[in-house]
C-alpha positions in Angstrom: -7.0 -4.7 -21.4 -4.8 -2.7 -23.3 -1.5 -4.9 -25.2 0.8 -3.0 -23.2 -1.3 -3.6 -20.2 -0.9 -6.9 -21.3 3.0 -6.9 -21.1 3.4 -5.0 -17.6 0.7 -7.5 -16.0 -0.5 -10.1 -18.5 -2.4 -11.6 -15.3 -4.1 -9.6 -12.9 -4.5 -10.1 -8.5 -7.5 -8.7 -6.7 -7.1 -7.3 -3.2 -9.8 -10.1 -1.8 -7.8 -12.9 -3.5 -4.3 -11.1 -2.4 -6.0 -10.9 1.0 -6.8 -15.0 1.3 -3.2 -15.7 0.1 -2.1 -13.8 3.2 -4.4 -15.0 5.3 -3.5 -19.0 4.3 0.3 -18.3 4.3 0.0 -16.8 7.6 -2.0 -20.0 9.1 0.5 -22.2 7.3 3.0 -20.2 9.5 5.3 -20.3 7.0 6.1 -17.0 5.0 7.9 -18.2 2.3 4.6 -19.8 0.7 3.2 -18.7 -1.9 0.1 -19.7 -4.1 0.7 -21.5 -7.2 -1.7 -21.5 -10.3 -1.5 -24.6 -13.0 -3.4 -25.2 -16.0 -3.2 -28.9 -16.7 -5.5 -31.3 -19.1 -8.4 -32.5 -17.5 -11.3 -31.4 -16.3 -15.3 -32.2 -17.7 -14.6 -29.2 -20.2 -10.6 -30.0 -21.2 -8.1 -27.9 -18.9 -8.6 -27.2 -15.4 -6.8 -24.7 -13.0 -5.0 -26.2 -9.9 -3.9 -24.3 -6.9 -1.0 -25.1 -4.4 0.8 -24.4 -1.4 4.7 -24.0 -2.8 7.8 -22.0 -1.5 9.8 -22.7 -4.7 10.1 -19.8 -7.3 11.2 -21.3 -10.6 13.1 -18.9 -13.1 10.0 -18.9 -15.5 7.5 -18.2 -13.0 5.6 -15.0 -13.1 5.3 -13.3 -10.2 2.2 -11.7 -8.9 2.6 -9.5 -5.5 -0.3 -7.3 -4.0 -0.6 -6.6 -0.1 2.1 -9.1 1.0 1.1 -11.8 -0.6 2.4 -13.8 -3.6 0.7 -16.0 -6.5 3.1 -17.9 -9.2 2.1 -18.8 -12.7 4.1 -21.1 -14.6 5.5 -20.3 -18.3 3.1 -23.0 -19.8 -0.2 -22.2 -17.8 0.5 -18.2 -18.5 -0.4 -18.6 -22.2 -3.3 -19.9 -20.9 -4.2 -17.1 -18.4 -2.7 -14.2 -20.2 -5.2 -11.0 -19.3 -7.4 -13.2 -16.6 -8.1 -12.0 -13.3 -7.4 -14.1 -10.1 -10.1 -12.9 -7.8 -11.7 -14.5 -4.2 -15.1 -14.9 -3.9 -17.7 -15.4 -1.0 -21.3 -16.1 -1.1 -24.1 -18.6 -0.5 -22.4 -21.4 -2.4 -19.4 -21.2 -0.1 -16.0 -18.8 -1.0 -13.3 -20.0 -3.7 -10.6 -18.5 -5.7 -12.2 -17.8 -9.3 -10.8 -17.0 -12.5 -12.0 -14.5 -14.9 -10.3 -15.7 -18.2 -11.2 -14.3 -21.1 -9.2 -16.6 -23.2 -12.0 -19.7 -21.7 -14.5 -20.2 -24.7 -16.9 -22.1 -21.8 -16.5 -23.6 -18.3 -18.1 -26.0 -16.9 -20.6 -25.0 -13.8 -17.8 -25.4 -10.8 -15.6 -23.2 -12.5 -12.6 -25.1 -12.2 -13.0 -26.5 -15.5 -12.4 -24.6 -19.3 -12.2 -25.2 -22.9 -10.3 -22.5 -25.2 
């Protein structure tokens, strides 16, 4: 990804993971949900990603809107996830959000889980 890439859209939304946002807002009935991503300490490899339901849009949160649905990233977790992709997969082992980060120097096998 391209440094001014970088700036316009330092993280990136795929239309299946923009599609699952929708579709858990809309069973939550409540619209004004949105899906947060954290990067806190923990984890078997030293940071892991958390995801949450929230409706509150802080002043430092980047916004990430595709197809009606909306994903926040805090200030702090962003240098963390600057030029990663937020993406939903399904197959055999079950479906999950993933994240493609290329900043993540390994992750541990469940891929919630990163060291950089």
């Amino acid at each position: 990804m391209s440094d001014s890439a970088l700036l316009e859209r330092p993280v990136q939304l795929s239309a299946s993971a923009a599609r699952q946002v929708a579709k858990i807002v809309a069973q939550e009935n409540n619209p004004a949900l949105k899906l947060r991503i954290a990067v806190s300490g923990g984890g078997c490899s030293g940071f892991q990603y958390g995801f949450t339901l929230d409706d509150t849009v802080n002043d430092d949160d980047l916004k990430l809107e595709r197809d009606g649905a909306t994903v926040l990233v805090d200030a702090v977790s962003l240098d963390f996830l600057r030029g990663a992709e937020i993406d939903y997969v399904e197959d055999l082992a079950g479906a999950s959000f993933q994240i493609r980060n290329p900043n993540a120097k390994s992750s541990c096998g469940c891929g919630t889980s990163f060291s950089v």
